[in-house]
mmCIF file of the N, C-alpha and C atoms, coordinates in Angstrom:
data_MODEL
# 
_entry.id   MODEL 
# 
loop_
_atom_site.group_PDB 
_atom_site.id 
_atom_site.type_symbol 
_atom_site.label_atom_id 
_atom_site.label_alt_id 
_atom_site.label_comp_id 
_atom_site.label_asym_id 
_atom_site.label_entity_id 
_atom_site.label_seq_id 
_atom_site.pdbx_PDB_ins_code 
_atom_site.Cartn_x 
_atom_site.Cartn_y 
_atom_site.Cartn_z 
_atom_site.occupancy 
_atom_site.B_iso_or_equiv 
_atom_site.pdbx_formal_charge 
_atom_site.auth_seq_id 
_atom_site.auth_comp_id 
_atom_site.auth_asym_id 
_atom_site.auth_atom_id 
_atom_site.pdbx_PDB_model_num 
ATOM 1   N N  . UNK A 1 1  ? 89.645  79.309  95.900  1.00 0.00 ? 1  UNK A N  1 
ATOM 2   C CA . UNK A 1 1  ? 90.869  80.085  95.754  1.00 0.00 ? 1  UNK A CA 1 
ATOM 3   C C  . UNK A 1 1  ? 91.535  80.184  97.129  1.00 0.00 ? 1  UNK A C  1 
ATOM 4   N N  . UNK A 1 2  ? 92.784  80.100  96.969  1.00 0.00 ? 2  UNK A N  1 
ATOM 5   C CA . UNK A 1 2  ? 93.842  79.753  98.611  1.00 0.00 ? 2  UNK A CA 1 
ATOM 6   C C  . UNK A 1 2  ? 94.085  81.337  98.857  1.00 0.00 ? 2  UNK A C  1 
ATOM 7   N N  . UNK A 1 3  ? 94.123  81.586  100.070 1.00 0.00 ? 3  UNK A N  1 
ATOM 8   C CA . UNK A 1 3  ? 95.120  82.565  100.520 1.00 0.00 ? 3  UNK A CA 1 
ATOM 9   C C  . UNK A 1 3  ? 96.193  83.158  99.699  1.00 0.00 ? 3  UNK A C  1 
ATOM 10  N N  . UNK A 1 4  ? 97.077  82.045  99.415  1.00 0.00 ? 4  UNK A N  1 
ATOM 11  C CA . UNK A 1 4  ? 98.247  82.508  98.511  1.00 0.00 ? 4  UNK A CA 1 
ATOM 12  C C  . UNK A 1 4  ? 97.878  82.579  96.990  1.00 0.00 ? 4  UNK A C  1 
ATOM 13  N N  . UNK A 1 5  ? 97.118  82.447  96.552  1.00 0.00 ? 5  UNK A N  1 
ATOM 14  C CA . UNK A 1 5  ? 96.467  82.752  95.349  1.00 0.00 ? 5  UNK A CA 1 
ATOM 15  C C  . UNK A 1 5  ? 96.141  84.296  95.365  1.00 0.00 ? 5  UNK A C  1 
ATOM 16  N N  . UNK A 1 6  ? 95.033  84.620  95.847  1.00 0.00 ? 6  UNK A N  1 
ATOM 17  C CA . UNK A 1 6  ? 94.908  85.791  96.366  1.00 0.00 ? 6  UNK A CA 1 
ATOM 18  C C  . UNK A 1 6  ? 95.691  86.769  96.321  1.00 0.00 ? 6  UNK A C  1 
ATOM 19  N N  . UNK A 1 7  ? 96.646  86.905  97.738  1.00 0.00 ? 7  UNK A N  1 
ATOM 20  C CA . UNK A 1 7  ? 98.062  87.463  97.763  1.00 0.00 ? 7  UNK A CA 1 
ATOM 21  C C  . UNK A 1 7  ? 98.913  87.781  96.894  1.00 0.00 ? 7  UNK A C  1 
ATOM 22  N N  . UNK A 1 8  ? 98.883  86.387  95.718  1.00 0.00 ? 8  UNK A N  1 
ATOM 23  C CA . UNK A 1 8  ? 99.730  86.765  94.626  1.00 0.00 ? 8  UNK A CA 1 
ATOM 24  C C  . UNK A 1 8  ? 99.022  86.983  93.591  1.00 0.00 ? 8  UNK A C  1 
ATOM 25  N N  . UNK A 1 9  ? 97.710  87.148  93.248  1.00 0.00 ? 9  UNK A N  1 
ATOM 26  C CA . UNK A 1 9  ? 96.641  87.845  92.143  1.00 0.00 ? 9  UNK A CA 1 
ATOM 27  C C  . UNK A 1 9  ? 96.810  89.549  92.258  1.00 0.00 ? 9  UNK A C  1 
ATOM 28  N N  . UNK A 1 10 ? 96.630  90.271  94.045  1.00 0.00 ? 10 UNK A N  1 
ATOM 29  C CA . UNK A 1 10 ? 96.878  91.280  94.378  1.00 0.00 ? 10 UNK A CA 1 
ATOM 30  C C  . UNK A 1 10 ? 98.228  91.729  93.903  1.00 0.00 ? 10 UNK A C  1 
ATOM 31  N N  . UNK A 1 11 ? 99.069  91.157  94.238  1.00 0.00 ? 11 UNK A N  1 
ATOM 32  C CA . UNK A 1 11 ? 100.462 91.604  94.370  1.00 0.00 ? 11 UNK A CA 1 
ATOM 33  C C  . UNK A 1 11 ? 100.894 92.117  92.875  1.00 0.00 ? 11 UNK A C  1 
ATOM 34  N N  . UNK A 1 12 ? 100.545 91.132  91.762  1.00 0.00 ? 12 UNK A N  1 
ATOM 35  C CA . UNK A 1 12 ? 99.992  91.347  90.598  1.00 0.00 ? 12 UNK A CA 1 
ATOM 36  C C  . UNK A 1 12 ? 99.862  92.532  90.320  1.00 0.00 ? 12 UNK A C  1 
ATOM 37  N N  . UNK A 1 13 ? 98.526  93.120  90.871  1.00 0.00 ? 13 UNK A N  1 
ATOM 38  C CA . UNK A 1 13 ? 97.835  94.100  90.386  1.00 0.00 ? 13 UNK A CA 1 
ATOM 39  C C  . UNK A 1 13 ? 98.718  95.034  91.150  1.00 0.00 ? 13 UNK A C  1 
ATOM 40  N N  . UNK A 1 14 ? 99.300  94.947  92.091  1.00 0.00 ? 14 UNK A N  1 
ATOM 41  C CA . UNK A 1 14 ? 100.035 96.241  92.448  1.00 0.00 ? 14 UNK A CA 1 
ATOM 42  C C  . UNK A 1 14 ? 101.137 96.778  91.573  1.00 0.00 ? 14 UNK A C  1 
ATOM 43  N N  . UNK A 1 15 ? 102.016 95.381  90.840  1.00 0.00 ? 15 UNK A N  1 
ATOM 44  C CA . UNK A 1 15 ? 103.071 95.816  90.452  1.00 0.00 ? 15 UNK A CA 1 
ATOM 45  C C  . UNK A 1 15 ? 102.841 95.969  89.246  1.00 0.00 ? 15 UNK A C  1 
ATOM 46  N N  . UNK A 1 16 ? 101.533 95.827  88.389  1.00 0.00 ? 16 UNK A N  1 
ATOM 47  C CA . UNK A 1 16 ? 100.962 96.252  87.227  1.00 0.00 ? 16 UNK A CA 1 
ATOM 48  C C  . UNK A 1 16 ? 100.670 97.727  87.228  1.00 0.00 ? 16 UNK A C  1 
ATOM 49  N N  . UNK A 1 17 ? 99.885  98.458  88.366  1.00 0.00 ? 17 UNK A N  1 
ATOM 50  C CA . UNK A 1 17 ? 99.947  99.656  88.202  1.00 0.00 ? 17 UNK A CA 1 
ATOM 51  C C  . UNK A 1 17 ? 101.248 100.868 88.611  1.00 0.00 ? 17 UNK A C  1 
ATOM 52  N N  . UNK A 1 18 ? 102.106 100.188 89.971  1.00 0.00 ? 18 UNK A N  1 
ATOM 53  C CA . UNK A 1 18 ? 103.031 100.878 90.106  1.00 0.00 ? 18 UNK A CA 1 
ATOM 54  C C  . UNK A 1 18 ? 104.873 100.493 89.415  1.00 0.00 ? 18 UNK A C  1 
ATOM 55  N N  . UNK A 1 19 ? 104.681 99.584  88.562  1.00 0.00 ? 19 UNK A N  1 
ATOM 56  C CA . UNK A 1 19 ? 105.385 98.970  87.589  1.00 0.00 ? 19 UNK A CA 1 
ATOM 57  C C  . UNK A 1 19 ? 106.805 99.065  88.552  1.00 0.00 ? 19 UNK A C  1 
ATOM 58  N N  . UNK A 1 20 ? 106.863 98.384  89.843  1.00 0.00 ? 20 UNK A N  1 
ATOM 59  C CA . UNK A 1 20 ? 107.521 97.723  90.418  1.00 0.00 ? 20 UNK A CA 1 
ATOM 60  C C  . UNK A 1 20 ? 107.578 97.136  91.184  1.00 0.00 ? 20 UNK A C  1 
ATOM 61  N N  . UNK A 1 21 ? 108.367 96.326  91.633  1.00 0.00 ? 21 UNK A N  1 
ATOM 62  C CA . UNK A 1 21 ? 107.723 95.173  92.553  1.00 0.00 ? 21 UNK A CA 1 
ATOM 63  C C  . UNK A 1 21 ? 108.942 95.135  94.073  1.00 0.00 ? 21 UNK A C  1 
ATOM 64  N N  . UNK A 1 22 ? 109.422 96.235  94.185  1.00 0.00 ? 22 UNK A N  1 
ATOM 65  C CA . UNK A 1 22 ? 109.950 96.786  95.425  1.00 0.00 ? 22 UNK A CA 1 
ATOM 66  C C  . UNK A 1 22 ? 109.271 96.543  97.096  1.00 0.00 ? 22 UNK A C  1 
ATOM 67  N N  . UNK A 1 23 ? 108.381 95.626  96.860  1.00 0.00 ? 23 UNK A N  1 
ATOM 68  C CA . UNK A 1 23 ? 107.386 96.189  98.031  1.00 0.00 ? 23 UNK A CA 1 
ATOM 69  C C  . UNK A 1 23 ? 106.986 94.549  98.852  1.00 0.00 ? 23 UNK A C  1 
ATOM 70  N N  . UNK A 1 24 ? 106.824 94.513  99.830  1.00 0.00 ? 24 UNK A N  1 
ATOM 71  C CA . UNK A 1 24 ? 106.303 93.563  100.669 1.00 0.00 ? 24 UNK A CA 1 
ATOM 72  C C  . UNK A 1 24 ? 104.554 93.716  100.842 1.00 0.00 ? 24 UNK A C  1 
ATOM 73  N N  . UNK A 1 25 ? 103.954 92.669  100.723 1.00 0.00 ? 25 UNK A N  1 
ATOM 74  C CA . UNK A 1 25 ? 102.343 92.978  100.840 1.00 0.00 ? 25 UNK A CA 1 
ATOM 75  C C  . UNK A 1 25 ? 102.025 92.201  102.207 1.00 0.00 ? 25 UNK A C  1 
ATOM 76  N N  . UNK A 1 26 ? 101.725 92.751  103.441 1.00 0.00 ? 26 UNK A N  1 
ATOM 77  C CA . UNK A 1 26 ? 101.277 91.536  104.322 1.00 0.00 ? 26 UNK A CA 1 
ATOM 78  C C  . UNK A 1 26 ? 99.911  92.592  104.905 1.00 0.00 ? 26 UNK A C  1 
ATOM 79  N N  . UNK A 1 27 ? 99.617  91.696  105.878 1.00 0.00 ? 27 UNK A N  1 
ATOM 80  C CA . UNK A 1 27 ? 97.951  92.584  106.115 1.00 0.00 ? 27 UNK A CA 1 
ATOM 81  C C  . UNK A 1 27 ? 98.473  93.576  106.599 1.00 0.00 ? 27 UNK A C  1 
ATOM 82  N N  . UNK A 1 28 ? 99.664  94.463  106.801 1.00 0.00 ? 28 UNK A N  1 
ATOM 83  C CA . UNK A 1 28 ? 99.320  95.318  107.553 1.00 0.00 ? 28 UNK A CA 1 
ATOM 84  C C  . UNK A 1 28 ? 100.037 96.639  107.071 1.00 0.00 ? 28 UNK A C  1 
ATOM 85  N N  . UNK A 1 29 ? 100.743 96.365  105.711 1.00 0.00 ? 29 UNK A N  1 
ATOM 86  C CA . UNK A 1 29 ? 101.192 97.278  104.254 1.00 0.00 ? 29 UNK A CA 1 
ATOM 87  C C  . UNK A 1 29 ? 100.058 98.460  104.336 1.00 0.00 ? 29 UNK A C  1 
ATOM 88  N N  . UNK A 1 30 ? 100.418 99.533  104.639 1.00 0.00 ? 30 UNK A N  1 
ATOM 89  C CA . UNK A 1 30 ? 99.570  100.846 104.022 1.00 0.00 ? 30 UNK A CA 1 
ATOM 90  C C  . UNK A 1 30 ? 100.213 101.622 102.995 1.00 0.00 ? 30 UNK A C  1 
ATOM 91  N N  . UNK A 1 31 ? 99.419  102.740 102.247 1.00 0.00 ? 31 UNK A N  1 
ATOM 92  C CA . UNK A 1 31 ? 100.316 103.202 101.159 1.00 0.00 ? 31 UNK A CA 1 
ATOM 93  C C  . UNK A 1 31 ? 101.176 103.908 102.025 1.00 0.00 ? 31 UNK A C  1 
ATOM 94  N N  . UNK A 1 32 ? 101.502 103.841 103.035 1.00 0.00 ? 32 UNK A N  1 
ATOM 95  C CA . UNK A 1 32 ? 102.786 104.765 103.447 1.00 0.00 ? 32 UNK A CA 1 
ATOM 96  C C  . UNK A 1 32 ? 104.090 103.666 102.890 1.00 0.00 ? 32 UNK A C  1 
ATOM 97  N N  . UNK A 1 33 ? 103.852 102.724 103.230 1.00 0.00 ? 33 UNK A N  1 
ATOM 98  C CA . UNK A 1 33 ? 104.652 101.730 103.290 1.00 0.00 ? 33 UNK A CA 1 
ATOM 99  C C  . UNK A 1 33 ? 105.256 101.362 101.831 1.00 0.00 ? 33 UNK A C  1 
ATOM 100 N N  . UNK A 1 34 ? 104.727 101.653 100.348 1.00 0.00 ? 34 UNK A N  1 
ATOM 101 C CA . UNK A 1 34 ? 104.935 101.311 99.241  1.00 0.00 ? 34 UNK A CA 1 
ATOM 102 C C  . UNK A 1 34 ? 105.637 102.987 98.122  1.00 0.00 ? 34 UNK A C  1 
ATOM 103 N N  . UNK A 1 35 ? 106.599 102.337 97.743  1.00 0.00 ? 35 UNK A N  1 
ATOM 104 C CA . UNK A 1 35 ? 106.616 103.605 97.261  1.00 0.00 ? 35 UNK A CA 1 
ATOM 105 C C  . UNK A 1 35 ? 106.298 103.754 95.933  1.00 0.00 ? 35 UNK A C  1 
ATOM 106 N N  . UNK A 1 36 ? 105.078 105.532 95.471  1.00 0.00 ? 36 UNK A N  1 
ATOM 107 C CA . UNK A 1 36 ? 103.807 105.239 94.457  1.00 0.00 ? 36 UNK A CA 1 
ATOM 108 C C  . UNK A 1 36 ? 102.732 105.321 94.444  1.00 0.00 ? 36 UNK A C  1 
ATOM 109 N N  . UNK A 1 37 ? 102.656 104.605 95.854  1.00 0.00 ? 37 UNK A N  1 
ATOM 110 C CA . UNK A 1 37 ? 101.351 104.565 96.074  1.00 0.00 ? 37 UNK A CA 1 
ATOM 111 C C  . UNK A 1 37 ? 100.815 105.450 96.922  1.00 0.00 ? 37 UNK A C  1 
ATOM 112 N N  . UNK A 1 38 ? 99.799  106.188 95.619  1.00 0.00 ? 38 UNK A N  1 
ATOM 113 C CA . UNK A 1 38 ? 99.579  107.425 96.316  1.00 0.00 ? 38 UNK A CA 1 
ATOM 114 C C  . UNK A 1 38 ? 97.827  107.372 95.971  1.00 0.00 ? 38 UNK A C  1 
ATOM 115 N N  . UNK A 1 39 ? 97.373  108.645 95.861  1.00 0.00 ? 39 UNK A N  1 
ATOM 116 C CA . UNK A 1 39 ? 95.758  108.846 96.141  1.00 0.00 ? 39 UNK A CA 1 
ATOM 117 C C  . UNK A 1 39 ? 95.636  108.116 94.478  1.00 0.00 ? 39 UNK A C  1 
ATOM 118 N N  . UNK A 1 40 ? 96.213  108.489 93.548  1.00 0.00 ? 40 UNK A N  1 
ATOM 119 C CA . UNK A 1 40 ? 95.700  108.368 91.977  1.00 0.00 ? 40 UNK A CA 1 
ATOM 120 C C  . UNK A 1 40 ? 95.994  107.008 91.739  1.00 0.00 ? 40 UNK A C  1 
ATOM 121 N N  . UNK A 1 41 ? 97.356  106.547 92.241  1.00 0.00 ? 41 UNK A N  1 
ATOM 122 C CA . UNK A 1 41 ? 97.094  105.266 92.259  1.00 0.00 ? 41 UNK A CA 1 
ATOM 123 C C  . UNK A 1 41 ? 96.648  104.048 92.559  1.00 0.00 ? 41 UNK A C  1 
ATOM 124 N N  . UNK A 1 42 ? 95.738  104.552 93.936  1.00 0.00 ? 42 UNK A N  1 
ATOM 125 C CA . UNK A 1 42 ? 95.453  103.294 94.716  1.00 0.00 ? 42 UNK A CA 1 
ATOM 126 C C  . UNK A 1 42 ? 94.175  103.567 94.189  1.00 0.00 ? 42 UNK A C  1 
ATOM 127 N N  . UNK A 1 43 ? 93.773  103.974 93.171  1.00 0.00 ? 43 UNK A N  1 
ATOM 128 C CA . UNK A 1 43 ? 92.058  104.061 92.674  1.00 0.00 ? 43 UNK A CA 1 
ATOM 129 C C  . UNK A 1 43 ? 92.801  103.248 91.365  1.00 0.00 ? 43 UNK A C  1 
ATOM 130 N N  . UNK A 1 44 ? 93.630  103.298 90.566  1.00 0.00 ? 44 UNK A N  1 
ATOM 131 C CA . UNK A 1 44 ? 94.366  102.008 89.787  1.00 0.00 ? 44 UNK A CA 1 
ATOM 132 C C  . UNK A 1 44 ? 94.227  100.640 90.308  1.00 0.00 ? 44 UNK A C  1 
ATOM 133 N N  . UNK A 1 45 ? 94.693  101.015 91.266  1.00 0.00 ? 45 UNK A N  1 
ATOM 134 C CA . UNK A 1 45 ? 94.736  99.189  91.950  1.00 0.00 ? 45 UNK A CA 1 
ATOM 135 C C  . UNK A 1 45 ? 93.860  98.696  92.311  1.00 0.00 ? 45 UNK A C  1 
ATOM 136 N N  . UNK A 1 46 ? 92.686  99.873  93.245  1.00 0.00 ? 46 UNK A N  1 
ATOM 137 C CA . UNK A 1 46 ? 91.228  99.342  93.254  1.00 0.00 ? 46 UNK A CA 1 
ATOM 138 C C  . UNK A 1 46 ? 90.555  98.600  92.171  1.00 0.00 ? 46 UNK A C  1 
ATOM 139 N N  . UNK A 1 47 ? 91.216  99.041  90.968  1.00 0.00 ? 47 UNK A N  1 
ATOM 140 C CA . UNK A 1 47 ? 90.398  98.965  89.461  1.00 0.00 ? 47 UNK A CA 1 
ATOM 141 C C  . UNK A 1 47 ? 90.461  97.698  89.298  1.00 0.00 ? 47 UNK A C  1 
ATOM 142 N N  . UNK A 1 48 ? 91.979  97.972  88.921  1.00 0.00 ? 48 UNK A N  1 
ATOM 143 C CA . UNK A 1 48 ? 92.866  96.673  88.343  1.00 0.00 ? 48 UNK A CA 1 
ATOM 144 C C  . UNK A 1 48 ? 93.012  95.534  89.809  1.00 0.00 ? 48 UNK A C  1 
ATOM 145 N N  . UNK A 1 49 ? 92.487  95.842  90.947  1.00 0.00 ? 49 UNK A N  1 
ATOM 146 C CA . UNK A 1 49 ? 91.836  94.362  91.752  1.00 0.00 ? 49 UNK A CA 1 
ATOM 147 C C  . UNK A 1 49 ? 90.399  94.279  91.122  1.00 0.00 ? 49 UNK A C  1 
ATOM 148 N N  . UNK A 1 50 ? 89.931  94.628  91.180  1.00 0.00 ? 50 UNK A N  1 
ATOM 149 C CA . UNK A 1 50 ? 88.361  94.797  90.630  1.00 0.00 ? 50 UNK A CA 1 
ATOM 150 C C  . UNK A 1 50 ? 88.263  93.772  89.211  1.00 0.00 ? 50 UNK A C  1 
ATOM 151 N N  . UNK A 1 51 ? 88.864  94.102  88.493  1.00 0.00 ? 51 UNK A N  1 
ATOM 152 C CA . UNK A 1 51 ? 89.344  93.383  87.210  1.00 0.00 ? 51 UNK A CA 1 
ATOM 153 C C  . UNK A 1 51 ? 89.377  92.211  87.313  1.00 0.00 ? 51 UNK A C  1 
ATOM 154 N N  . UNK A 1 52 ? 90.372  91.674  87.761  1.00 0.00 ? 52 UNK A N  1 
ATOM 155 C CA . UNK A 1 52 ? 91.918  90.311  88.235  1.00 0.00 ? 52 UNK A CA 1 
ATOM 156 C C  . UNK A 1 52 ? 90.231  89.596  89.105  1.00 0.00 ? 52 UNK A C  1 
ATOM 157 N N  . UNK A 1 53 ? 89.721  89.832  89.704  1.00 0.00 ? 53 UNK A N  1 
ATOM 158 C CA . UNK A 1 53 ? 88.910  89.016  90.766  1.00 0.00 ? 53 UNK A CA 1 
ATOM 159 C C  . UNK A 1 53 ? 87.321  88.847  90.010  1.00 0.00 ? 53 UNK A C  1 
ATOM 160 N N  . UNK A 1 54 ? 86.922  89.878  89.156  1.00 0.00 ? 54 UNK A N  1 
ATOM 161 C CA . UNK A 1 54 ? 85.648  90.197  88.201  1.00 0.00 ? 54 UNK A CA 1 
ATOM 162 C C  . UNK A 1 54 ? 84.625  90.217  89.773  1.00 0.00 ? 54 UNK A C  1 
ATOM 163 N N  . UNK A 1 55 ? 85.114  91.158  90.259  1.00 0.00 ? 55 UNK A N  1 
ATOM 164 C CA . UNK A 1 55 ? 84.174  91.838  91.872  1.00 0.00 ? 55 UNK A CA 1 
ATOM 165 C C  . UNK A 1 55 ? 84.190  93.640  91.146  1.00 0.00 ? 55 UNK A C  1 
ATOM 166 N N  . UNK A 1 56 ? 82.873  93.841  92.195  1.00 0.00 ? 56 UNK A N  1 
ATOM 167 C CA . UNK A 1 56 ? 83.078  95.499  92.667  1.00 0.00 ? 56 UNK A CA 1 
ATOM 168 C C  . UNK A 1 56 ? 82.755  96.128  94.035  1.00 0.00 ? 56 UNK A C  1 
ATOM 169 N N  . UNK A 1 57 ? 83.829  96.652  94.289  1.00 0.00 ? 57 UNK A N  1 
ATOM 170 C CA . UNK A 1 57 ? 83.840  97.055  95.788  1.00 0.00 ? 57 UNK A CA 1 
ATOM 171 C C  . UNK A 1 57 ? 82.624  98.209  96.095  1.00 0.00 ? 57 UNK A C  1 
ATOM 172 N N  . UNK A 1 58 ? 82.104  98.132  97.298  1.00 0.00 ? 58 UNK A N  1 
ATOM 173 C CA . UNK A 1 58 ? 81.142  98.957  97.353  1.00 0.00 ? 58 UNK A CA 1 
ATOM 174 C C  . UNK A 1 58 ? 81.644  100.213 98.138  1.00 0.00 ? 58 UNK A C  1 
ATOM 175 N N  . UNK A 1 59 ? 81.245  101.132 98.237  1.00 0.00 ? 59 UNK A N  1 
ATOM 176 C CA . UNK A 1 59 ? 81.509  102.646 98.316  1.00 0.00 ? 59 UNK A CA 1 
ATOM 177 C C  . UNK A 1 59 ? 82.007  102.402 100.149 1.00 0.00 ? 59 UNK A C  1 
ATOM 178 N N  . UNK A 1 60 ? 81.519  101.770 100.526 1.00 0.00 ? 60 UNK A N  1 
ATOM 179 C CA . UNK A 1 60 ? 81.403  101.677 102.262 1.00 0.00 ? 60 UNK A CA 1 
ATOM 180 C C  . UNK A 1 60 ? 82.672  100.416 102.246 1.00 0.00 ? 60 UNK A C  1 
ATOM 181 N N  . UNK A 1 61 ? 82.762  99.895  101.991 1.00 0.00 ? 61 UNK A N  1 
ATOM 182 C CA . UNK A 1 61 ? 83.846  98.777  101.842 1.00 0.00 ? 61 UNK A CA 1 
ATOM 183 C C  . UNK A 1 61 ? 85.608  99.739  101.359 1.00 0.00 ? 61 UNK A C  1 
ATOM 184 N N  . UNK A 1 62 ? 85.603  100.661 100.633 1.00 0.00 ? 62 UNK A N  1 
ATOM 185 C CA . UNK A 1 62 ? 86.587  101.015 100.116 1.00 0.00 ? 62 UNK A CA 1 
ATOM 186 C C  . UNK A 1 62 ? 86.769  102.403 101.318 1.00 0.00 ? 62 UNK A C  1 
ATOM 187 N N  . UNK A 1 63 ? 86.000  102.898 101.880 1.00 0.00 ? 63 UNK A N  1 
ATOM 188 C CA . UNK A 1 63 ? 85.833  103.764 103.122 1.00 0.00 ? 63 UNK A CA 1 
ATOM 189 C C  . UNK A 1 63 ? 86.470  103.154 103.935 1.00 0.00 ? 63 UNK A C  1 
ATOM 190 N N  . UNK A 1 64 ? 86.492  101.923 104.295 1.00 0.00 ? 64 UNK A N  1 
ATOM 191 C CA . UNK A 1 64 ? 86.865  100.915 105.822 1.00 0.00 ? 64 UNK A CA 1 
ATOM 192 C C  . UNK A 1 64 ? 88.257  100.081 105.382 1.00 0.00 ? 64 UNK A C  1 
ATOM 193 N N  . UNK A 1 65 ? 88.901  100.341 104.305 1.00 0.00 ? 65 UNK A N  1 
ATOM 194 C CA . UNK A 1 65 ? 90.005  99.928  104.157 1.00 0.00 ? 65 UNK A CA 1 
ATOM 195 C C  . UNK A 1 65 ? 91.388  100.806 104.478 1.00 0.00 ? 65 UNK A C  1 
ATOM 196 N N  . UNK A 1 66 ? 91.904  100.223 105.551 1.00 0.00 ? 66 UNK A N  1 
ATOM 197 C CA . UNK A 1 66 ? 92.756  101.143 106.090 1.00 0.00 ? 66 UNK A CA 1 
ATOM 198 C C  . UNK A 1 66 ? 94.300  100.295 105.794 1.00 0.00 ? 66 UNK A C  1 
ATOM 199 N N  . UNK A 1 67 ? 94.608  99.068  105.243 1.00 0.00 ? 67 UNK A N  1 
ATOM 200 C CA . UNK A 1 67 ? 95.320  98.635  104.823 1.00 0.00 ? 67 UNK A CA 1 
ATOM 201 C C  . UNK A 1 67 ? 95.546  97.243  104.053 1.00 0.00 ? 67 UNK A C  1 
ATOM 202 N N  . UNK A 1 68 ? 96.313  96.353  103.772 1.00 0.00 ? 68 UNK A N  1 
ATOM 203 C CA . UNK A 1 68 ? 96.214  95.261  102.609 1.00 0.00 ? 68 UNK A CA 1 
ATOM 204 C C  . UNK A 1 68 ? 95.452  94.505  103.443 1.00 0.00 ? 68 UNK A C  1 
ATOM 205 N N  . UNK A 1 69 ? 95.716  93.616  104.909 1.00 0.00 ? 69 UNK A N  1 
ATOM 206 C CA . UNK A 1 69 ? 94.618  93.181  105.286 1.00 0.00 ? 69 UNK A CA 1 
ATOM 207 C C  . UNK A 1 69 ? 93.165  93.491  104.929 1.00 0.00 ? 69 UNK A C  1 
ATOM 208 N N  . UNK A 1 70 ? 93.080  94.955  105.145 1.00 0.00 ? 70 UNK A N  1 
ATOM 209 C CA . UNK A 1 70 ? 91.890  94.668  104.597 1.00 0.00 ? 70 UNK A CA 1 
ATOM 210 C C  . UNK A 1 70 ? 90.934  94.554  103.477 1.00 0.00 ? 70 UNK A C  1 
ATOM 211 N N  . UNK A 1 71 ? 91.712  95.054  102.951 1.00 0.00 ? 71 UNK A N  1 
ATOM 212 C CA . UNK A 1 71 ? 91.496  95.036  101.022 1.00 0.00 ? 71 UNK A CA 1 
ATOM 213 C C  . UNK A 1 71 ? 91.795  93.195  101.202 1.00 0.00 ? 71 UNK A C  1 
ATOM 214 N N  . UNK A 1 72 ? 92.141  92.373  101.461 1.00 0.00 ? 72 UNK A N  1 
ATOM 215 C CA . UNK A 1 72 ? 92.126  90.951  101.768 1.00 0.00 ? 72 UNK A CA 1 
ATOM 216 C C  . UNK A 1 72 ? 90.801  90.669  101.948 1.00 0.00 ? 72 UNK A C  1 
ATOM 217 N N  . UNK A 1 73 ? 90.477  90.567  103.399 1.00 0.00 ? 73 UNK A N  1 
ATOM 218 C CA . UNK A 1 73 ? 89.072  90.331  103.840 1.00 0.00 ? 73 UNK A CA 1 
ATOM 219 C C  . UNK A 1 73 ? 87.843  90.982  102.843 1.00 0.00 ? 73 UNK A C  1 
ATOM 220 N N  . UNK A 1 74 ? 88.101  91.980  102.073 1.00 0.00 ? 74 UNK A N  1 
ATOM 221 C CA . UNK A 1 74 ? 86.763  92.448  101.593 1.00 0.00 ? 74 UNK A CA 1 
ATOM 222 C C  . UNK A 1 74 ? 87.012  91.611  99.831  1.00 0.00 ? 74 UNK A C  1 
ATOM 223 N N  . UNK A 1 75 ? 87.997  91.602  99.989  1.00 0.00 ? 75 UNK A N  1 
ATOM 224 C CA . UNK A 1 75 ? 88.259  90.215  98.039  1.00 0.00 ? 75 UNK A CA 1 
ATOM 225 C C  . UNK A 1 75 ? 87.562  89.202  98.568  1.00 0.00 ? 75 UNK A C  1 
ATOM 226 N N  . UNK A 1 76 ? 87.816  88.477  99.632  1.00 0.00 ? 76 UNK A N  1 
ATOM 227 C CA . UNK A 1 76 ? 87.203  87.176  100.129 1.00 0.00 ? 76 UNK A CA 1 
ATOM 228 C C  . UNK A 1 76 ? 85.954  87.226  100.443 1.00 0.00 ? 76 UNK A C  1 
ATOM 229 N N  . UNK A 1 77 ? 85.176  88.314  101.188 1.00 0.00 ? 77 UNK A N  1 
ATOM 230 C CA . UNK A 1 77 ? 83.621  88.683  101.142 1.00 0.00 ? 77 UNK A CA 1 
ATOM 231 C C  . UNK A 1 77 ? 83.130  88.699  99.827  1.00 0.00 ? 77 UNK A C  1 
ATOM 232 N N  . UNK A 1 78 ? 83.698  89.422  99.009  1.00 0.00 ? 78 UNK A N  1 
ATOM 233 C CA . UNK A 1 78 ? 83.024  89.507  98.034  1.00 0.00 ? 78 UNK A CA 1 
ATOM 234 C C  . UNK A 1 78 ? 83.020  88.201  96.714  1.00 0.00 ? 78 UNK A C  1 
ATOM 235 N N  . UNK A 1 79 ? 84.227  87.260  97.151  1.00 0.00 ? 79 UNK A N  1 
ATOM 236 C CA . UNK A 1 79 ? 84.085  86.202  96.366  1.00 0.00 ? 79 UNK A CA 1 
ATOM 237 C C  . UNK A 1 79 ? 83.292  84.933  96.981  1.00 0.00 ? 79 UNK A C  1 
ATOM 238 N N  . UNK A 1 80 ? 82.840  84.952  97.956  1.00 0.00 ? 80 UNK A N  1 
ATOM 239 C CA . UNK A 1 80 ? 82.049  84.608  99.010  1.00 0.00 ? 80 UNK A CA 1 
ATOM 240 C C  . UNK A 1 80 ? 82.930  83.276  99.868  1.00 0.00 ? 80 UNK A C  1 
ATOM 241 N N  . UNK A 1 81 ? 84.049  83.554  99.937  1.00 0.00 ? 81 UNK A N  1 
ATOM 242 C CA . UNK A 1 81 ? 84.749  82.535  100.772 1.00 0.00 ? 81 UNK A CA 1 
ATOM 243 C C  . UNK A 1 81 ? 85.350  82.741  102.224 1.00 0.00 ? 81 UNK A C  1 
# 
């Protein structure tokens, strides 16, 4: 799976739970940056990435995500690429 696969699997899942697609995703997007995305929803998008990829993030992994970069790097750990 490419980079831009990825990117646009996520992007997906964002505009599936916040049912718009207003928003730019690059590594360095935090929920300040999206508007929606708030505490209830970014446990949606955790989900619904969780889903879209058939991964589960581990408790310490979702602790250390401080923005889309890194929710990036931990899809790719966990799909082992």
């Amino acid at each position: 799976m490419t980079q831009e696969e990825i990117v646009s699997k996520v992007k997906e899942a964002f505009v599936a739970v916040l049912e718009h697609d207003k928003f730019e995703l690059t590594d360095e997007t935090t929920a300040n940056d999206v508007d929606g995305w708030e505490s209830v929803t970014h446990m949606m998008i955790i989900t619904e990435v969780e889903k879209t990829f058939g991964i589960k993030f581990k408790l310490m992994d979702l602790m250390n995500m401080n923005n889309v970069g890194d929710l990036m790097k931990t899809i790719k750990s966990e799909l082992g690429i």
